[in-house]
C-alpha positions as CSV (number, residue, x, y, z in Angstrom):
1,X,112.1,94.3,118.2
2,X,115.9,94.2,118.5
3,X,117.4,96.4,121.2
4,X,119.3,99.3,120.6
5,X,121.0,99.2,124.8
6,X,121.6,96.7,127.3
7,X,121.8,97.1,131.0
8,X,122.1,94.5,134.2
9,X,119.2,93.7,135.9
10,X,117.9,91.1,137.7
11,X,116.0,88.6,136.4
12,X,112.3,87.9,138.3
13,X,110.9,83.9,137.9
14,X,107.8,83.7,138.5
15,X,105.4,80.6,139.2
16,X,101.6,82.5,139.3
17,X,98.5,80.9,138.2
18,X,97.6,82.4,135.1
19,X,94.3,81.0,135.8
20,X,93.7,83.3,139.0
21,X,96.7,85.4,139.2
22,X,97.5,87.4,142.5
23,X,98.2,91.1,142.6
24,X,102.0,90.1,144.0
25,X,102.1,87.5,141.0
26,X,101.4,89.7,138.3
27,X,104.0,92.4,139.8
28,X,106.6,89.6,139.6
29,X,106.1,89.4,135.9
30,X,105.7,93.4,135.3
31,X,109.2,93.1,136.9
32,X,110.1,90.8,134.3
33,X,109.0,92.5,131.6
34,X,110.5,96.0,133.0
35,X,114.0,94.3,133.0
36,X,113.4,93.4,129.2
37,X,112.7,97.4,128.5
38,X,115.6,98.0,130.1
39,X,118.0,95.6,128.0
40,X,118.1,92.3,130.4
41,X,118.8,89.4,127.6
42,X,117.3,86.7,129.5
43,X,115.0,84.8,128.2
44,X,112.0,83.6,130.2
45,X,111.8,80.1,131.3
46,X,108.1,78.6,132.4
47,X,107.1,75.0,130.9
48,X,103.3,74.7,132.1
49,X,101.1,74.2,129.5
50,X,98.1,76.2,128.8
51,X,94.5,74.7,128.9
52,X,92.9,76.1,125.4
53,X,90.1,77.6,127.6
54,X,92.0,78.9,129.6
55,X,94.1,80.6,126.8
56,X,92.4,83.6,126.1
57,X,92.4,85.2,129.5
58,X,96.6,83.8,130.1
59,X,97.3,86.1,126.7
60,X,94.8,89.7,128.5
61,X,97.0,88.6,131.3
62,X,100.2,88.7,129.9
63,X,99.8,91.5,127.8
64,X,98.4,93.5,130.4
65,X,101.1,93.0,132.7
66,X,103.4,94.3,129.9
67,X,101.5,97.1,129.7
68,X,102.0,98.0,133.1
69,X,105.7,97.7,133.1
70,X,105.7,100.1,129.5
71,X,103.6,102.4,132.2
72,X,106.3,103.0,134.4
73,X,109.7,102.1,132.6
74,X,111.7,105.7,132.4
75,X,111.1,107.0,128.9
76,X,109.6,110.2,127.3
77,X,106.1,108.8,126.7
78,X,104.0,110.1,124.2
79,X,102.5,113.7,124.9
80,X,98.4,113.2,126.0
81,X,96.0,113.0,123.2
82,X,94.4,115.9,121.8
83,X,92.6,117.3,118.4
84,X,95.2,117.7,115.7
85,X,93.8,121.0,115.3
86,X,94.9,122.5,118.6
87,X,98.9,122.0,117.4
88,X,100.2,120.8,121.0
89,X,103.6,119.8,120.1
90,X,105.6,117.1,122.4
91,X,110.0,116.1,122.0
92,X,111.7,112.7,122.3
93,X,115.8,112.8,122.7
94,X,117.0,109.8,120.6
95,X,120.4,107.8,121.7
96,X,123.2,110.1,121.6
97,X,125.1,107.0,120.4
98,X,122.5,107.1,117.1
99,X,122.5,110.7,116.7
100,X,124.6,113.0,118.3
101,X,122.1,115.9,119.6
102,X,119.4,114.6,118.1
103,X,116.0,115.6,119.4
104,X,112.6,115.1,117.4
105,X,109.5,117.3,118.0
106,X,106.4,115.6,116.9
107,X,102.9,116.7,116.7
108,X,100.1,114.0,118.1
109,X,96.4,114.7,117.8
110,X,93.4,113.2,116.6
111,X,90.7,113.7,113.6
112,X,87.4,112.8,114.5
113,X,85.3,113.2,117.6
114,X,83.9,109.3,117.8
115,X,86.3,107.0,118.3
116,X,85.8,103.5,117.5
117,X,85.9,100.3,119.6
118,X,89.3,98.8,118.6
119,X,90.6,102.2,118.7
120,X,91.5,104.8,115.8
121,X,94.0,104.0,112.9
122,X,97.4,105.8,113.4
123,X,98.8,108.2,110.6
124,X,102.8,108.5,110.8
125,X,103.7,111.1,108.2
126,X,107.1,112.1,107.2
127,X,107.7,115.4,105.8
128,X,110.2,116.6,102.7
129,X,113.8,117.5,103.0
130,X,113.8,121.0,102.3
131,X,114.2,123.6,105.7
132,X,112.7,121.0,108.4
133,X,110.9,124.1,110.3
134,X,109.0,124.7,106.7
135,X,107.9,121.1,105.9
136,X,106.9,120.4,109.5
137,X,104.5,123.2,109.4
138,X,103.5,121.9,105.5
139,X,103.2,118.4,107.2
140,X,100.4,119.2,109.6
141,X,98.7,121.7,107.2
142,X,98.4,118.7,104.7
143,X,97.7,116.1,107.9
144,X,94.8,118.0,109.0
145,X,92.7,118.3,105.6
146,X,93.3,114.8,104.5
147,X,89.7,113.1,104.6
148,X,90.8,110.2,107.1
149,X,88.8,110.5,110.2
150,X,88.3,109.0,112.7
151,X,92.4,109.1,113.0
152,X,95.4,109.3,114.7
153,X,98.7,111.7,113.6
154,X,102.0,111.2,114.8
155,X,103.9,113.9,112.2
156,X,107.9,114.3,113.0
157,X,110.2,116.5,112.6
158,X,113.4,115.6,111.6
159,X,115.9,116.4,114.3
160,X,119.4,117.3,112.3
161,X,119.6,118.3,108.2
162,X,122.1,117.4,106.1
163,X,123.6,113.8,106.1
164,X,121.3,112.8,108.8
165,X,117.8,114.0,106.6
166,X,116.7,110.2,106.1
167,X,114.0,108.8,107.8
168,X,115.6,105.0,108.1
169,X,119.0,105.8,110.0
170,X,119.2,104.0,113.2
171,X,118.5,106.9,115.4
172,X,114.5,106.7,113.7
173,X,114.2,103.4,113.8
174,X,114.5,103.8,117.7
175,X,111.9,106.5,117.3
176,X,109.6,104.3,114.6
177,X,109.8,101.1,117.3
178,X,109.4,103.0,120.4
179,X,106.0,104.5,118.6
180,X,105.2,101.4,117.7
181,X,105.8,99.9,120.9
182,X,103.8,102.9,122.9
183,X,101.1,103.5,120.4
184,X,99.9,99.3,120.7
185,X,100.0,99.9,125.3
186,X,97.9,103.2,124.7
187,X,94.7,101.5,124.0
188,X,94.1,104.6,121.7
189,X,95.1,103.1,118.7
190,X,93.8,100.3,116.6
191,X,97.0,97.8,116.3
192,X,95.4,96.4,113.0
193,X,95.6,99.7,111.4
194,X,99.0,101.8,112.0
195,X,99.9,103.4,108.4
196,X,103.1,105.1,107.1
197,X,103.2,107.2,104.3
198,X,105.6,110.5,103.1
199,X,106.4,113.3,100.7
200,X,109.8,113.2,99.0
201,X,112.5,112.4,101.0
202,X,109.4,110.7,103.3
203,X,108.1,109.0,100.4
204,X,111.6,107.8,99.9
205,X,111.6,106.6,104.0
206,X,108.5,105.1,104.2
207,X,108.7,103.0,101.6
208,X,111.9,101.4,102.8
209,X,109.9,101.6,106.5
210,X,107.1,100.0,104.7
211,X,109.2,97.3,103.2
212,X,111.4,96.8,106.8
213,X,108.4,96.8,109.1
214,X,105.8,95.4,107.3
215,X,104.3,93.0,110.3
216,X,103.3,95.8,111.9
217,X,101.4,97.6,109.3
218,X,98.4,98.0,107.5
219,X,99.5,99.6,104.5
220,X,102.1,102.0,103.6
221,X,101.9,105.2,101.1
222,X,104.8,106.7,100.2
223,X,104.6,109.6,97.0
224,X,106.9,111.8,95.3
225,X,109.4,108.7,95.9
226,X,111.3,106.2,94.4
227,X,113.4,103.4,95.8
228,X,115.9,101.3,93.7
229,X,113.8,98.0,94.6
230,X,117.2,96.7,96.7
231,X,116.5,99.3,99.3
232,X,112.7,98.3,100.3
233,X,112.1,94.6,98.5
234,X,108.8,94.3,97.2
235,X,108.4,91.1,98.5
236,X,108.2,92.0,102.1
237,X,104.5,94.0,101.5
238,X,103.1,91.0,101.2
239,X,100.0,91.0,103.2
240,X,99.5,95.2,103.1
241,X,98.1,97.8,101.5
242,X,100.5,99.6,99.1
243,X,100.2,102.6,97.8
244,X,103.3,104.9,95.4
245,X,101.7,108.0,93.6
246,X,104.6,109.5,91.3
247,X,104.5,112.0,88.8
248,X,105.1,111.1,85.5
249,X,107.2,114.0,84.5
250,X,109.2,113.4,87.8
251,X,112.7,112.5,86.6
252,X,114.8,113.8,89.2
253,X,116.7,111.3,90.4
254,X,115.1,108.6,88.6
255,X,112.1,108.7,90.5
256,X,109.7,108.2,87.5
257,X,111.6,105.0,86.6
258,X,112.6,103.4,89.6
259,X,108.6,103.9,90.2
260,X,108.0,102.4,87.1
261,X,109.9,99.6,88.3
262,X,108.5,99.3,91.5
263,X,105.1,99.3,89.4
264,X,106.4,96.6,87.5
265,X,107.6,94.6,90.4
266,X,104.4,94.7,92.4
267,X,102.1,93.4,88.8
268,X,104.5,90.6,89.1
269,X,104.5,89.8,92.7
270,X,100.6,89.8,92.7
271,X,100.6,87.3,89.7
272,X,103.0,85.4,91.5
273,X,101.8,85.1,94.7
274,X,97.6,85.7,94.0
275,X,95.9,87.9,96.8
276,X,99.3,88.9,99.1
277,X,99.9,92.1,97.3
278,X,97.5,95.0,97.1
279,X,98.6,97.5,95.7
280,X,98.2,101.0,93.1
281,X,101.0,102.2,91.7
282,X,100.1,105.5,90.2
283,X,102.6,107.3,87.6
284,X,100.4,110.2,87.7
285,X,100.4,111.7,84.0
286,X,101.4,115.7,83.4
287,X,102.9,115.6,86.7
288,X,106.5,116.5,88.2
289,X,107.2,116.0,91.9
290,X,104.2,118.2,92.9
291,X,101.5,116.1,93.0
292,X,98.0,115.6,94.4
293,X,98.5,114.4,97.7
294,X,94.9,113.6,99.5
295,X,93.9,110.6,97.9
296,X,96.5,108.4,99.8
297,X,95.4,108.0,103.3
298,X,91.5,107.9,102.0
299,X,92.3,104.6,100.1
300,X,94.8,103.3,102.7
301,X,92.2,103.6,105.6
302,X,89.9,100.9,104.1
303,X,92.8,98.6,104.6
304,X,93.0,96.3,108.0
305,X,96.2,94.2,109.2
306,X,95.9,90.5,109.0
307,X,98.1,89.5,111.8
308,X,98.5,86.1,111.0
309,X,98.6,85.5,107.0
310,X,99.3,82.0,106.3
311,X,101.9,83.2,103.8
312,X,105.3,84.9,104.5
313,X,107.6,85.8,102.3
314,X,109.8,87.9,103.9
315,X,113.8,89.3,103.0
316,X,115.3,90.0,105.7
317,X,117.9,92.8,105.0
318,X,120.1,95.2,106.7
319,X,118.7,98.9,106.9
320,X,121.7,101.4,107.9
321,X,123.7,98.5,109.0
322,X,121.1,96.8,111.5
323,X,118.8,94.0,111.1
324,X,115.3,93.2,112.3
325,X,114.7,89.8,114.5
326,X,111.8,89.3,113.7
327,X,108.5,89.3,110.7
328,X,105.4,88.5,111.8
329,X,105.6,85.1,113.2
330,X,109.1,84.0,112.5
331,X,112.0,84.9,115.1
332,X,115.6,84.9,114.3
333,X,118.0,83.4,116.3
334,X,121.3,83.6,114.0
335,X,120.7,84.8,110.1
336,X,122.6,82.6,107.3
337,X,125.5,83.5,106.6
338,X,125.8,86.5,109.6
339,X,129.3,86.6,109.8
340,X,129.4,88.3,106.1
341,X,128.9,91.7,105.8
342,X,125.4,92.9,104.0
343,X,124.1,89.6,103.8
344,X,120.8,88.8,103.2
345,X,118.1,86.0,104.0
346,X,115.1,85.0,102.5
347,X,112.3,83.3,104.0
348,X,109.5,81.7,102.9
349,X,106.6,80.4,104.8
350,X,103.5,78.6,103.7
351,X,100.6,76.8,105.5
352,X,97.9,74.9,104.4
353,X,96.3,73.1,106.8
354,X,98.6,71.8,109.8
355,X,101.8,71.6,107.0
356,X,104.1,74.5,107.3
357,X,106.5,74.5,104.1
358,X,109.4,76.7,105.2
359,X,112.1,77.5,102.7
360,X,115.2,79.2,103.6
361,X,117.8,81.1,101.9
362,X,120.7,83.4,101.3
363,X,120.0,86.2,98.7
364,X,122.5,87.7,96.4
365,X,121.9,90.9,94.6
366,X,123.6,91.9,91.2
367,X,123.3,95.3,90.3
368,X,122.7,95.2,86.4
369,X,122.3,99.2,86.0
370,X,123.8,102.2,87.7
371,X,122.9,105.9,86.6
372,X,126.3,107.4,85.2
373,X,126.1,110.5,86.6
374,X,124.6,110.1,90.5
375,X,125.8,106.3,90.8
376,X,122.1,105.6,91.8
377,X,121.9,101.3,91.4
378,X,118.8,101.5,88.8
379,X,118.1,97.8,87.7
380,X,119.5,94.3,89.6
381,X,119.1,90.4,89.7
382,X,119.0,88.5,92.7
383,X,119.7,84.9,93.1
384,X,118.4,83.2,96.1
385,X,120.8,79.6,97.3
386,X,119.2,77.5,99.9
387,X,120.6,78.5,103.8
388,X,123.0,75.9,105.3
389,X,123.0,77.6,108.3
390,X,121.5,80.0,110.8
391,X,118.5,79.0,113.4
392,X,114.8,81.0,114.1
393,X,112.1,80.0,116.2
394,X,108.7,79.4,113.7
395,X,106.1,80.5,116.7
396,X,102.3,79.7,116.2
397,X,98.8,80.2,117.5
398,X,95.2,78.5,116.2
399,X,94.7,81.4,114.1
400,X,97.5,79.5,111.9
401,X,97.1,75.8,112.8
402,X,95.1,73.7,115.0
403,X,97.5,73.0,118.0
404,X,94.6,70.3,118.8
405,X,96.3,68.2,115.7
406,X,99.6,67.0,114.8
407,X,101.8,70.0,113.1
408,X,104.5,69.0,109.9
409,X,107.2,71.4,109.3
410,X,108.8,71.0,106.3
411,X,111.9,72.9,105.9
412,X,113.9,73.2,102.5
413,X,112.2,70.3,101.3
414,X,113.0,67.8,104.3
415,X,110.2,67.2,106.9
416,X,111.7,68.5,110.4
417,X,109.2,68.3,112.7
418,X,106.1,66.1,112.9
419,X,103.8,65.8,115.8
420,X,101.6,68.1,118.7
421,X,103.0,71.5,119.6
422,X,102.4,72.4,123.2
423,X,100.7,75.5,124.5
424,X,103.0,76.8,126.8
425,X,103.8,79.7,129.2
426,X,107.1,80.5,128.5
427,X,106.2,80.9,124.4
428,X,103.4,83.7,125.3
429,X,105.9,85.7,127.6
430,X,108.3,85.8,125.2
431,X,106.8,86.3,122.1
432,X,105.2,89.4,123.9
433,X,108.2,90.5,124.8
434,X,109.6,90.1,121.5
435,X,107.3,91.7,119.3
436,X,105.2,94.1,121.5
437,X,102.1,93.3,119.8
438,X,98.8,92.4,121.4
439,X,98.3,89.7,118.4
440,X,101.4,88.1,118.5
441,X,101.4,86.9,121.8
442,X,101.9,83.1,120.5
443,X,101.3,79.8,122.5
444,X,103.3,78.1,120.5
445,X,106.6,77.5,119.1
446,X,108.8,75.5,116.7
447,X,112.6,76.1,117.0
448,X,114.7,75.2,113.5
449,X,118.7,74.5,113.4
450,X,119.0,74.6,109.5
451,X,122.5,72.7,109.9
452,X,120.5,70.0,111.3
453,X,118.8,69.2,108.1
């Protein structure tokens, strides 16, 4: 996850046995890891190569010591957790720099008094834009009698009205990463099965969340919503559960079309790319923007995260001005074509076997329709022209390829790399680091200069 701060701090090498690791060791690389939290740019540097058998406890290892340092880094933490039903409220203060005065309460309880091995599935509802005070209080009303337990709810408020209502300005997607980021340390929640779903103006923001931080999710479920499809592409909910529940009637603001053509856009993408796209996209009939809202998080639950899908497709675009760096296993070093503003890149990743085809490339949207009266971008074309530039770092792990055999990456149609990938140290630190995920703490890792093609 990009950062949204830097600070100094110094930078702690460590040579521990990963094997047999010391108390003082692991301390060493908590420190590490603390200096990451706190904005230290360095990237770590440890070339010993991992025994396969030994790989399983290196990666508990590592990602334990990460939790550790998320333990004690300064932050408001996540409030203790407790029934949904008892209403214990907690705050977080987001940047100042994002969002002048910009606090968010947030209600976090669960549903369900057995809790499963791998943890419960997280809920993160977002309310309506009408008075905030009113659709938080709807918001946890609904939470509590939707028919999803065992669970986890994490229900916002919004901190400021007006033009700050939206759900995907920077100052959430600090909130959105730092849950993220907390919620996979707690050992509460299931990491394969984190949700996001919303009513009106949150159906509008999780949808474009669903579409920005798909890697993370099991399935997203926005309703009463309605994205022009340039704002949340399709394309990146590959690999989750989708879910848009519209009324029919529901014409404000296009919504009824622009879900139609989201409708038609994910029929198209499932023909196109068979099994990646689950999906039900309901235009529910006789219905305006009230609709029935408890059937989404009961089909959404049956749906688990496949953390390593052996197809990508992934647009990587700018979401109030900022870009992620990174989509499952892809990491970017420089986009294509950075240094133009709004610029977009597509990538494409498919493996079969121990061949990686990767295709990368610039995407250019045309807006063919615009609403006369709102100026709300309707219908579009996009054009996608192979990247001549930019660089990422294509990490894997034998849940992709076997790194016992010789690994071909073909990139834009030219083969770039042929030949063992190593299991190594360095790759696990920082891909932990990088994505704060328990299953993408990768071994190994491919880095790709497209101007070297």
């Amino acid at each position: 996850m990009k950062r949204f701060f830097r600070t100094a701090v110094s930078v702690f090498m460590t040579v521990f046995s990963f094997s047999a690791a010391t108390a003082s060791e692991t301390i060493v690389l908590k420190d590490y890891f603390l200096g990451k939290l706190e904005g230290d740019t360095t990237v770590y540097a440890d070339s010993r190569i991992v025994r396969p058998k030994k790989l399983k406890n290196t990666g508990l290892e590592i990602w334990n010591a990460w939790v550790e340092a998320n333990k004690v880094f300064m932050e408001e933490k996540l409030i203790p957790l407790v029934p949904l039903s008892d209403s214990i409220s907690g705050k977080w203060t987001l940047p100042d720099f994002l969002e002048p005065a910009a606090v968010m309460p947030y209600y976090y309880g669960y549903k369900g008094e057995e809790k499963p091995e791998a943890g419960r599935p997280l809920f993160i509802y977002m309310h309506g834009s009408g008075p905030k005070d009113m659709e938080w209080a709807t918001g946890l009303k609904l939470c509590r009698r939707f028919d999803d337990a065992p669970s986890i709810y994490f229900i916002p408020q919004i901190p400021n009205e007006q033009g700050y209502y939206r759900w995907w300005l920077q100052s959430k997607q600090y909130a959105w990463e730092k849950l993220i980021r907390l919620a996979m340390v707690s050992g509460d929640v299931d990491p394969d099965r984190i949700y996001m779903f919303g009513i009106s103006e949150g159906g509008y923001g999780s949808q474009r969340l669903a579409s920005y931080y798909a890697d993370y999710l099991a399935g997203a479920g926005p309703m009463a919503g309605g994205e022009p499809l340039k704002n949340a592409p399709v394309e990146n909910c590959a690999n989750i559960a989708f879910s848009l529940r519209t009324g029919a009637e529901d014409s404000g603001f296009y919504r009824n079309f622009l879900s139609s053509v989201v409708k038609e856009s994910f029929a198209r993408m499932a023909s196109e790319y068979p099994g990646l796209f689950t999906h039900k996209v309901e235009l529910v009939p006789g219905m305006g923007h009230a609709i029935d809202y408890s059937s989404t998080t009961i089909w959404l639950k049956d749906h688990v995260r496949n953390p390593y899908p052996k197809r990508v497709v992934w647009e990587n675009f700018d979401m109030d001005g900022r870009y992620r760096d990174g989509f499952y296993n892809i990491f970017v070093l420089k986009r294509p074509d950075e240094d133009k503003t709004g610029s977009r890149a597509f990538y494409d990743m498919k493996i079969d076997g121990n061949t990686i085809n990767m295709n990368v490339s610039t995407v250019v949207w045309k807006t063919v329709k615009t609403d006369p009266h709102w100026g709300i971008e309707l219908v579009f074309e996009k054009e996608l022209v192979p990247a001549e530039d930019g660089s990422f770092i294509l990490y894997l792990c034998d849940e992709l390829v076997d790194l016992d055999r010789e690994v071909t990456l073909v990139v834009n149609g030219k083969e770039y790399f042929r030949g063992k990938v190593k299991r190594l140290v360095e790759n696990m630190v920082n891909s932990c680091c990088r994505f704060c995920d328990p299953r993408r703490v990768y071994p190994a890792a491919i880095e790709v200069d497209l101007q070297r093609l």
